[in-house]
C-alpha positions as CSV (number, residue, x, y, z in Angstrom):
1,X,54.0,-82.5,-53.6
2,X,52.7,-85.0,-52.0
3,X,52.7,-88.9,-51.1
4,X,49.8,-90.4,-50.1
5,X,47.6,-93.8,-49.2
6,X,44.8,-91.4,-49.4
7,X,42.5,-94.5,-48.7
8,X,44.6,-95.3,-45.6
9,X,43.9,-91.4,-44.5
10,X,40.5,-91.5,-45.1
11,X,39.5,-94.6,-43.4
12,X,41.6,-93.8,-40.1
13,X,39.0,-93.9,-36.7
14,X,38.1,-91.0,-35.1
15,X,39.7,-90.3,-32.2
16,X,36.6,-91.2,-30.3
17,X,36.5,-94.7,-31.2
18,X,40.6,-95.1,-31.0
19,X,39.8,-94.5,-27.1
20,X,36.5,-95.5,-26.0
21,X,37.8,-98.1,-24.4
22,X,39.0,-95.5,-21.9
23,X,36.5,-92.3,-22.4
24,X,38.0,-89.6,-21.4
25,X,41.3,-90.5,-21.8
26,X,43.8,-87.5,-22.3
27,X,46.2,-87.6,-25.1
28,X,49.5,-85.7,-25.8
29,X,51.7,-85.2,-28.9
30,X,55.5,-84.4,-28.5
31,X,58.6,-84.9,-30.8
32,X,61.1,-86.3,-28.8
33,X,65.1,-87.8,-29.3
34,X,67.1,-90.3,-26.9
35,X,70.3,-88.6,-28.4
36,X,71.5,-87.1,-31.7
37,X,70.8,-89.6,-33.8
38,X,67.7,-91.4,-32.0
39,X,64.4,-89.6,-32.9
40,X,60.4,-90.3,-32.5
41,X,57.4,-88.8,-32.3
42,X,55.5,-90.2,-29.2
43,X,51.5,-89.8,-27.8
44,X,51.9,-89.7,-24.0
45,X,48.8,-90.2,-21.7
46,X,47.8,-88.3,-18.7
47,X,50.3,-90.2,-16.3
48,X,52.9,-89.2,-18.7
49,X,53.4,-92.9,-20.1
50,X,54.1,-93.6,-23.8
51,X,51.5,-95.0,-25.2
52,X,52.5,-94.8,-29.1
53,X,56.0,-93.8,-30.9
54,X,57.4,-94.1,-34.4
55,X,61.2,-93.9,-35.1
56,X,61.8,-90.9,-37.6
57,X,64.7,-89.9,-40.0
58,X,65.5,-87.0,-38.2
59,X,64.6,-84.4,-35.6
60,X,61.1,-82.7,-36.1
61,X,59.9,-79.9,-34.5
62,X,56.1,-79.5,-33.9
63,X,52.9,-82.1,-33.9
64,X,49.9,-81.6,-35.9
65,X,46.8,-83.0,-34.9
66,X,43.5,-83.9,-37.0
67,X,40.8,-82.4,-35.5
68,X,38.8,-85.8,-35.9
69,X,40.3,-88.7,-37.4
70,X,43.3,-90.6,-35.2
71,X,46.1,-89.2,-37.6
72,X,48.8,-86.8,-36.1
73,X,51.8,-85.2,-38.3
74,X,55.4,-83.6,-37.3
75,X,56.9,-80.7,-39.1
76,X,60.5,-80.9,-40.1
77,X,62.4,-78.4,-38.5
78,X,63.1,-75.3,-40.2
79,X,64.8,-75.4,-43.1
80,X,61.9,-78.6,-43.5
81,X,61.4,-80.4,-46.5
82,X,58.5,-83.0,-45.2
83,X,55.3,-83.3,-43.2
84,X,55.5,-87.2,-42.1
85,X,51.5,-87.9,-41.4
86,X,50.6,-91.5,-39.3
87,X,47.6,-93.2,-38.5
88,X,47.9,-93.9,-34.8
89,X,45.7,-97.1,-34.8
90,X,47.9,-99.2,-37.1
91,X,51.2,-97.1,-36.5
92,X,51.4,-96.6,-40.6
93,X,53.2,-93.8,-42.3
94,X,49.7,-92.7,-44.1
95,X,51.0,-89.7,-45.9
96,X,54.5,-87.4,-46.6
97,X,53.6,-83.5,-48.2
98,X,56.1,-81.8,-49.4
99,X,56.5,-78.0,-49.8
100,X,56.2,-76.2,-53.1
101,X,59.4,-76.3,-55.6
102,X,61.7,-73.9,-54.0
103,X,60.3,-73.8,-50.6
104,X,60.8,-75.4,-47.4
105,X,58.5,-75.6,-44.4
106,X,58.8,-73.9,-40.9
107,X,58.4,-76.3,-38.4
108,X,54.7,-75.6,-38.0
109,X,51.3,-76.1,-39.6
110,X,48.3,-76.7,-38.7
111,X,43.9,-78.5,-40.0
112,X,41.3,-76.4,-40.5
113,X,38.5,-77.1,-38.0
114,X,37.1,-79.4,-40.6
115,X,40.0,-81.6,-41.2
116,X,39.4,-80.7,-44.6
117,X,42.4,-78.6,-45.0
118,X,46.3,-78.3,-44.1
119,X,47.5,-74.9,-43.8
120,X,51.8,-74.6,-44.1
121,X,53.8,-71.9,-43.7
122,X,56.4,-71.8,-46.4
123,X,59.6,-69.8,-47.3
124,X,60.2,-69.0,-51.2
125,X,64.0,-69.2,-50.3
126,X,65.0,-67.5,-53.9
127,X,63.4,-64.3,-53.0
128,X,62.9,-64.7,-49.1
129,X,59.3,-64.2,-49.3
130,X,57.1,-66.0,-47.0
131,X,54.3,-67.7,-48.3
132,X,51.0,-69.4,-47.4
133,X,49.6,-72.5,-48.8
134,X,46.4,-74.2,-48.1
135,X,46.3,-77.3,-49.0
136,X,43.7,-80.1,-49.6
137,X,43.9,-82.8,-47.0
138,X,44.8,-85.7,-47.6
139,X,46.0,-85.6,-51.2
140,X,48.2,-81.8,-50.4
141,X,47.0,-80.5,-53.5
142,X,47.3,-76.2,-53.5
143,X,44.2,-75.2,-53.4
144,X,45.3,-71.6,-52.8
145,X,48.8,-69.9,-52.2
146,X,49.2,-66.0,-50.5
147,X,51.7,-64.2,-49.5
148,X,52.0,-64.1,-46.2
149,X,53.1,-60.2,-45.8
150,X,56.8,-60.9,-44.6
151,X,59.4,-62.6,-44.6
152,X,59.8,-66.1,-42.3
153,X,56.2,-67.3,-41.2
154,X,57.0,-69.2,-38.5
155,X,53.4,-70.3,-36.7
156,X,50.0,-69.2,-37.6
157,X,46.9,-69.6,-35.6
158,X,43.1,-69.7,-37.0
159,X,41.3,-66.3,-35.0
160,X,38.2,-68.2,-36.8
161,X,38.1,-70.2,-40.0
162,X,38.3,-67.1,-42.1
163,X,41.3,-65.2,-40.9
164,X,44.8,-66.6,-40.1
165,X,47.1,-64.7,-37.9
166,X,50.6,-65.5,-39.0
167,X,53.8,-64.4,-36.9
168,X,56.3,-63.1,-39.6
169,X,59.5,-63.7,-37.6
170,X,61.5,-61.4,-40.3
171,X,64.7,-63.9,-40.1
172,X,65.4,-64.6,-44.2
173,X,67.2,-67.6,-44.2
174,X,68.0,-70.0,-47.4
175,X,68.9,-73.9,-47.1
176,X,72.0,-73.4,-48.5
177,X,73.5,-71.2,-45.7
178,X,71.7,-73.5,-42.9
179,X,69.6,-71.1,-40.3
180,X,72.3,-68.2,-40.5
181,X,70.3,-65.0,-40.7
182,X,70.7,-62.7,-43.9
183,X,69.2,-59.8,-42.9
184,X,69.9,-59.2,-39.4
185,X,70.3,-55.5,-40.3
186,X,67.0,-55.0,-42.6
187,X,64.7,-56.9,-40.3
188,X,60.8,-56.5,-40.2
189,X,59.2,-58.5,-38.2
190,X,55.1,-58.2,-38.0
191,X,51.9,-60.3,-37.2
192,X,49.4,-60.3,-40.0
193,X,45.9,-61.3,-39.6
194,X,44.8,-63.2,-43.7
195,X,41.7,-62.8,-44.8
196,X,42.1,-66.9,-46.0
197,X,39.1,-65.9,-48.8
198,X,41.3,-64.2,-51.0
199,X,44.6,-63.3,-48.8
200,X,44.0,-59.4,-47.9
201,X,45.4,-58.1,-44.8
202,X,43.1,-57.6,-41.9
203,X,45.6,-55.9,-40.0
204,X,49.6,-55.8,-39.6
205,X,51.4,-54.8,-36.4
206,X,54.7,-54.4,-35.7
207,X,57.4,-53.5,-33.5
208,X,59.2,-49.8,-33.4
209,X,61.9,-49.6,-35.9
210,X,64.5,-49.4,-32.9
211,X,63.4,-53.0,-32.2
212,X,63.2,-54.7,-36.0
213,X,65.3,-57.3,-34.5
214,X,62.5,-58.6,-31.9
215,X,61.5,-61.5,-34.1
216,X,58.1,-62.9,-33.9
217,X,58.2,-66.8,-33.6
218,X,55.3,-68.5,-31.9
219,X,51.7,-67.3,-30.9
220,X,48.0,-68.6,-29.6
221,X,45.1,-67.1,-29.6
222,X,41.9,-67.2,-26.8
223,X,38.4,-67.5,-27.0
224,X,38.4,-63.7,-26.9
225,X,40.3,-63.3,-29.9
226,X,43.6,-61.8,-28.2
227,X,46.4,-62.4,-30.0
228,X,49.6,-63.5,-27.3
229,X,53.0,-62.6,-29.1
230,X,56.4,-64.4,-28.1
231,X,59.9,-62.9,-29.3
232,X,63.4,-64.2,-29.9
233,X,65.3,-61.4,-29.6
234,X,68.4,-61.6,-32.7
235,X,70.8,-58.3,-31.3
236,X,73.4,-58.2,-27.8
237,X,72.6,-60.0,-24.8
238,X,72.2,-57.2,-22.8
239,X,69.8,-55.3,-24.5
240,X,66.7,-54.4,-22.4
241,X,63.8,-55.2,-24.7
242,X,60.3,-56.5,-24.7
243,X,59.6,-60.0,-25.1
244,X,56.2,-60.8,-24.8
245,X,53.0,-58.8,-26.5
246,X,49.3,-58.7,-27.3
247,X,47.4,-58.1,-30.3
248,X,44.3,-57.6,-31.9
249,X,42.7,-57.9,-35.1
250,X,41.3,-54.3,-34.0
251,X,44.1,-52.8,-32.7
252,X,47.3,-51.5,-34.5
253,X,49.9,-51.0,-31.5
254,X,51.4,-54.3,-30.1
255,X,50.7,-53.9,-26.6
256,X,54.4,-55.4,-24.3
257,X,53.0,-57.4,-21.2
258,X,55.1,-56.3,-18.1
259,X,57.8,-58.6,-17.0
260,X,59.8,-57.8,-14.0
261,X,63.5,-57.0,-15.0
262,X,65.1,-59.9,-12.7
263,X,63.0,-62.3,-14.9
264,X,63.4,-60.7,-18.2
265,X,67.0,-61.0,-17.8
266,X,67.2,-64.7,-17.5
267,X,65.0,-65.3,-20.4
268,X,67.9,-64.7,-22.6
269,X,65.8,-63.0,-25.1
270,X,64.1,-66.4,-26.1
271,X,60.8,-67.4,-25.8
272,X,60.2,-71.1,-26.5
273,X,56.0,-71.8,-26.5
274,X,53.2,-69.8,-26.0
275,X,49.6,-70.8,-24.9
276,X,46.5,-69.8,-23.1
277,X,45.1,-72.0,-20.3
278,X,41.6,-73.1,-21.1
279,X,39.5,-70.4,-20.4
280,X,41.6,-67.7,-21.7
281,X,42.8,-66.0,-19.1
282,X,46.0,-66.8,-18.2
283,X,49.0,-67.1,-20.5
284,X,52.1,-69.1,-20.0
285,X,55.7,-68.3,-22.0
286,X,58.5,-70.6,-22.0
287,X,62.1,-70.2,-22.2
288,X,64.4,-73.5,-22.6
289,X,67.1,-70.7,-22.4
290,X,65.9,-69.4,-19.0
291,X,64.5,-72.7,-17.7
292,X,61.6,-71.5,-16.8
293,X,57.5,-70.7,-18.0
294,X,56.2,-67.3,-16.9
295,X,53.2,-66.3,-16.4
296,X,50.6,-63.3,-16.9
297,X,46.5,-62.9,-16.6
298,X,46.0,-61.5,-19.6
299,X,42.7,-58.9,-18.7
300,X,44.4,-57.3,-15.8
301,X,47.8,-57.7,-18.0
302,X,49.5,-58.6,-14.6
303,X,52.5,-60.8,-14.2
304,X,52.2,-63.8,-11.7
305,X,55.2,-65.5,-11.5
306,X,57.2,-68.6,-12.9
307,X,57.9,-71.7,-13.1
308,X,61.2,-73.3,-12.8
309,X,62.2,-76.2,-15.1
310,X,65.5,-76.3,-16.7
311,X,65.1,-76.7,-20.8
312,X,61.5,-76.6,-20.4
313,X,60.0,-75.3,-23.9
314,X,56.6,-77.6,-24.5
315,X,53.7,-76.1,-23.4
316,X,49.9,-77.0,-23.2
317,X,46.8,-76.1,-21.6
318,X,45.3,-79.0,-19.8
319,X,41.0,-79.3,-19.5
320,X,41.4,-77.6,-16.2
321,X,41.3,-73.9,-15.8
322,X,44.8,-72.4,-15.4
323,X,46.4,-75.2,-15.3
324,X,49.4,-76.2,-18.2
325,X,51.3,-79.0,-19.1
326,X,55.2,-78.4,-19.3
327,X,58.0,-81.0,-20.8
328,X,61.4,-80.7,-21.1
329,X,64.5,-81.2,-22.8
330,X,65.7,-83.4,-19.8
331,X,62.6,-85.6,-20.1
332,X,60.7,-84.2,-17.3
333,X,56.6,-83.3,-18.1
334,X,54.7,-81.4,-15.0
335,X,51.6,-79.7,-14.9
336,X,51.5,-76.5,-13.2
337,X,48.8,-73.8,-11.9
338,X,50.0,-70.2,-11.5
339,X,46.9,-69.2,-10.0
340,X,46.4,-71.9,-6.9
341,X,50.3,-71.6,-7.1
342,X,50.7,-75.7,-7.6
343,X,52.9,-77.6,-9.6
344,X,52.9,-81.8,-10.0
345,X,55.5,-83.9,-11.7
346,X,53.5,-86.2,-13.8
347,X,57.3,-88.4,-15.0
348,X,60.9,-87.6,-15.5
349,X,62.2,-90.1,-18.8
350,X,65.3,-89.2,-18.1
351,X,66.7,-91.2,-21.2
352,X,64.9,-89.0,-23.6
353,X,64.7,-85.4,-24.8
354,X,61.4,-83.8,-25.3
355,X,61.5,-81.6,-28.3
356,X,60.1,-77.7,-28.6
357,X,56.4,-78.3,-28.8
358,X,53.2,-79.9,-27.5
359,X,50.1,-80.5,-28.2
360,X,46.9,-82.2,-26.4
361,X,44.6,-84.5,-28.6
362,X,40.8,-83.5,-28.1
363,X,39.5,-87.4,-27.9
């Protein structure tokens, strides 16, 4: 389903010429609220000023960018029943796609490198199956469907424009019972790498059966085609288990990063974002939970610390090696290097909410 100006969405500027008056200008993409009932979706600059917003209907959950044209979408949040796209140069609604009959969205989707193509993650909530559509941008016609070899496909990531690697968080939900979990007790939770061709799996990995419950939400992927793995634990508090993990599309076995026990702890078994800095070596995790982003270099698989921001979940790499950009539910945004050890506030909106993800627009 899908309603469309398709002329308006293929006629929008590229993002070159939407900011050559400025080359060089950095852009950012965030959901955001001013309170329960207030939300937007807002491109920040570099100084952390607004520099675009449009009111929405309701809380949304992650941006989507075009890789060329000046058109960014949000993701309802899970259970979603709408994609809301815009064309940031005349601030027009340019396009609303809708899942499949009997589906809802995840909160997440993502262009191919072309533009050509939107990729969604999809529940089939009568049978819990998650499913895999790609779709032809900008009418959101099915051009194929998969399965996507679990249930609840939360985020995917391209490893190259062949193979998706989706994170099968294993939570079967249905829109009539809200978010509760179904099948707390039957969980299996796994990251599949699609061939996107003709939907074979590449590979499947997943946790020990002793932790089925380690659901697998949110991921990125480097230049080097590792796989980083972030968990929301769903059994007690106090159980001492893994939350953070590397994969391959050559490897079977997750591999658990080390995180020292103190920090574990105050993660709260949630991990909010997860991205690589620019060149790949370092990844951050965030925790709104915890209030905090932690740190590892991924070769050496050594941890390097945190940061400390309280309902800090967005999370970005900036153009400069190793260094992120973090926002928060109290409005603050900072960037931060764990490897020099620095950390600058950019602003603190402290009327407004910044929601769960981020992500920087290539100008």
């Amino acid at each position: 389903m899908s309603s469309t100006l398709c002329g308006a969405a293929m006629t929008a500027p590229s993002w070159a010429t939407l900011t050559q008056q400025e080359a060089g200008k950095k852009l950012y993409a965030s959901a955001y609220s001013l309170n329960k009932q207030e939300h937007f979706f807002g491109l920040f600059d570099e100084k952390g000023d607004i520099v675009w917003n449009i009111l929405l209907l309701d809380r949304a959950h992650a941006p989507v960018v075009h890789p060329s044209q000046s058109i960014v979408g949000i993701v309802a949040r899970r259970p979603g029943f709408f994609i809301d796209f815009f064309d940031v140069s005349t601030h027009q609604r340019i396009n609303r796609i809708e899942p499949s009959k009997d589906h809802h969205f995840y909160g997440h989707a993502l262009f191919t490198t072309d533009g050509n193509r939107l990729i969604t993650q999809e529940n089939h909530y009568p049978s819990g199956q998650g499913k895999i559509f790609v779709r032809k941008w900008p009418s959101g016609q099915v051009l194929q469907s998969f399965s996507s070899n679990g249930i609840g496909p939360h985020e995917s990531v391209l490893l190259n424009e062949n193979v998706l690697v989706i994170a099968n968080g294993g939570l079967m939900t249905h829109p009539n019972e809200d978010r509760t979990i179904l099948n707390l007790d039957t969980m299996q939770p796994n990251v599949t790498y699609l061939n996107l061709e003709d939907g074979s799996i590449l590979n499947q990995s997943s946790n020990s059966d002793e932790l089925h419950q380690l659901s697998i939400r949110h991921l990125d992927v480097n230049q080097q085609g590792t796989v980083a793995l972030g968990f929301q634990y769903q059994g007690e508090i106090w159980d001492q288990v893994p939350l953070v993990a590397l994969s391959r599309i050559d490897q079977a076995e997750l591999e658990y990063l080390p995180i020292p026990e103190e920090v574990r702890i105050r993660f709260k078994q949630y991990c909010g974002s997860v991205c690589f800095d620019n060149s790949g070596e370092i990844l951050a995790i965030s925790t709104p939970r915890g209030g905090l982003v932690a740190y590892w270099h991924v070769g050496s698989k050594t941890f390097l610390g945190v940061e400390n921001c309280r309902d800090v979940c967005g999370l970005v790499a900036t153009d400069n090696t190793y260094e992120f950009l973090l926002t928060s539910g109290t409005g603050s945004q900072l960037k931060s290097n764990p490897v020099q050890n620095v950390s600058k506030a950019l602003k603190k909106h402290t009327n407004l909410h910044w929601d769960n993800h981020l992500r920087q627009i290539n100008t």
